[in-house]
C-alpha positions as CSV (number, residue, x, y, z in Angstrom):
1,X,-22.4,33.0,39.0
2,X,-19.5,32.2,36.9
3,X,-20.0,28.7,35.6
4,X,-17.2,27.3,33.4
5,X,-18.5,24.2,31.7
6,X,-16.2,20.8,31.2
7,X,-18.5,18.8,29.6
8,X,-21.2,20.4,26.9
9,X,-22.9,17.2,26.1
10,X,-24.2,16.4,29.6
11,X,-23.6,20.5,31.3
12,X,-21.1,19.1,33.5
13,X,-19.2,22.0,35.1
14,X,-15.6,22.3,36.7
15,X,-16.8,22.8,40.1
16,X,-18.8,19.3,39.3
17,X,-15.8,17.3,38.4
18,X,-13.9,18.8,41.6
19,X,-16.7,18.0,44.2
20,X,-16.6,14.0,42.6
21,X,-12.9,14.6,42.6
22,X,-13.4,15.5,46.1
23,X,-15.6,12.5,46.8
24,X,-13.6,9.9,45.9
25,X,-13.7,9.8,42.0
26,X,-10.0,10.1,40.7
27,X,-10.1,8.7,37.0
28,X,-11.9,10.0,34.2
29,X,-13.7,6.9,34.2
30,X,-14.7,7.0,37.8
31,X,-15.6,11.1,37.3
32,X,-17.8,9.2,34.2
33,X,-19.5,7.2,36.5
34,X,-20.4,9.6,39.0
35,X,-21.9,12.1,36.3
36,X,-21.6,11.2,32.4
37,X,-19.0,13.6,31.8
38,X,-16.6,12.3,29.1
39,X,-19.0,9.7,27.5
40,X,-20.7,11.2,24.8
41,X,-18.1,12.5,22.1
42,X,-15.2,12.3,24.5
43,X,-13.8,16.2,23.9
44,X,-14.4,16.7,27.2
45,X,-11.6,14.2,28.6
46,X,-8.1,15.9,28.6
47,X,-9.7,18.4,30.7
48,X,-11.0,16.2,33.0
49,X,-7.4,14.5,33.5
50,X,-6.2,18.3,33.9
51,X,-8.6,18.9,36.9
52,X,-7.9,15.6,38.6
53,X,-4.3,16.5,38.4
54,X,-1.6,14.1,39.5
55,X,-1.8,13.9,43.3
56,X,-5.4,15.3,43.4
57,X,-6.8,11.9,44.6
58,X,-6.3,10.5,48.7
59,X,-6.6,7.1,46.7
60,X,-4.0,8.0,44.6
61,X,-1.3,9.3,46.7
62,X,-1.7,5.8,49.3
63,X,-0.9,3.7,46.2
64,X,2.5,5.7,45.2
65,X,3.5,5.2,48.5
66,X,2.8,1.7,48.5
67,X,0.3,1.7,51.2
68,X,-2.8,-0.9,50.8
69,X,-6.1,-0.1,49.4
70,X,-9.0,-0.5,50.2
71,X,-9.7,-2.8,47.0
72,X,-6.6,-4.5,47.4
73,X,-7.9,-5.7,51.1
74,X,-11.0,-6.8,49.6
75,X,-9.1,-8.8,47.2
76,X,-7.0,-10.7,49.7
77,X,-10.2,-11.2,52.0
Protein backbone atom coordinates (compact mmCIF):
# COMPACT_ATOMS: atom_id res chain seq x y z
CA UNK A 1 0.00 0.00 0.00
CA UNK A 2 1.16 3.32 -1.07
CA UNK A 3 0.78 5.67 1.81
CA UNK A 4 1.62 9.33 1.14
CA UNK A 5 1.87 11.04 4.48
CA UNK A 6 0.49 14.84 5.12
CA UNK A 7 1.23 15.22 8.44
CA UNK A 8 4.69 13.63 10.00
CA UNK A 9 4.16 14.77 13.48
CA UNK A 10 0.93 12.90 14.12
CA UNK A 11 1.24 10.07 10.70
CA UNK A 12 -1.66 11.64 9.27
CA UNK A 13 -1.99 10.52 5.68
CA UNK A 14 -3.71 12.07 2.46
CA UNK A 15 -6.40 9.53 2.26
CA UNK A 16 -6.93 10.63 6.16
CA UNK A 17 -7.49 14.22 5.47
CA UNK A 18 -9.88 13.27 2.39
CA UNK A 19 -12.20 10.79 4.35
CA UNK A 20 -12.60 14.00 7.23
CA UNK A 21 -12.86 16.08 4.12
CA UNK A 22 -15.42 13.71 3.08
CA UNK A 23 -17.11 13.76 6.49
CA UNK A 24 -17.82 17.13 6.91
CA UNK A 25 -14.36 18.73 7.88
CA UNK A 26 -13.64 21.54 5.28
CA UNK A 27 -10.94 23.92 7.15
CA UNK A 28 -7.69 23.09 8.25
CA UNK A 29 -8.89 23.84 11.54
CA UNK A 30 -11.86 21.52 11.40
CA UNK A 31 -9.39 18.62 9.52
CA UNK A 32 -7.23 19.66 13.07
CA UNK A 33 -9.95 18.75 15.14
CA UNK A 34 -10.97 15.67 13.63
CA UNK A 35 -7.30 14.21 13.78
CA UNK A 36 -4.29 16.56 14.97
CA UNK A 37 -3.00 17.21 11.67
CA UNK A 38 -1.55 20.66 11.38
CA UNK A 39 -1.02 21.39 15.15
CA UNK A 40 2.33 20.40 16.03
CA UNK A 41 4.85 22.53 13.94
CA UNK A 42 2.32 23.58 11.39
CA UNK A 43 4.48 22.41 7.99
CA UNK A 44 1.82 20.27 7.34
CA UNK A 45 -0.94 23.10 6.61
CA UNK A 46 -0.60 24.43 2.97
CA UNK A 47 -1.09 20.96 2.01
CA UNK A 48 -3.88 20.44 3.92
CA UNK A 49 -5.65 23.60 2.24
CA UNK A 50 -4.36 22.01 -1.22
CA UNK A 51 -6.38 18.74 -0.52
CA UNK A 52 -9.53 20.51 0.74
CA UNK A 53 -9.40 22.51 -2.42
CA UNK A 54 -11.84 25.23 -3.11
CA UNK A 55 -15.28 23.61 -3.72
CA UNK A 56 -14.21 20.34 -1.94
CA UNK A 57 -16.65 20.93 0.98
CA UNK A 58 -20.92 20.43 0.58
CA UNK A 59 -20.71 23.14 3.40
CA UNK A 60 -18.80 25.23 1.39
CA UNK A 61 -20.36 25.35 -1.85
CA UNK A 62 -24.26 26.13 0.04
CA UNK A 63 -22.55 29.29 1.51
CA UNK A 64 -21.28 30.72 -2.05
CA UNK A 65 -24.55 30.34 -3.18
CA UNK A 66 -26.00 32.02 -0.42
CA UNK A 67 -28.04 29.19 0.86
CA UNK A 68 -28.47 28.88 4.89
CA UNK A 69 -26.49 26.79 7.06
CA UNK A 70 -26.94 24.68 9.26
CA UNK A 71 -25.12 26.95 11.98
CA UNK A 72 -26.64 29.96 10.79
CA UNK A 73 -30.29 28.28 11.65
CA UNK A 74 -29.08 27.55 14.93
CA UNK A 75 -28.16 30.99 15.34
CA UNK A 76 -31.42 32.50 14.49
CA UNK A 77 -33.29 29.67 16.66
Amino acid sequence: MNRVYVCSCFGITEQQVKKHAEGGACTPRQIASACKAGTDCGSCVRSIQALLGRGACPRRELADRGEPLLSDLEDAA
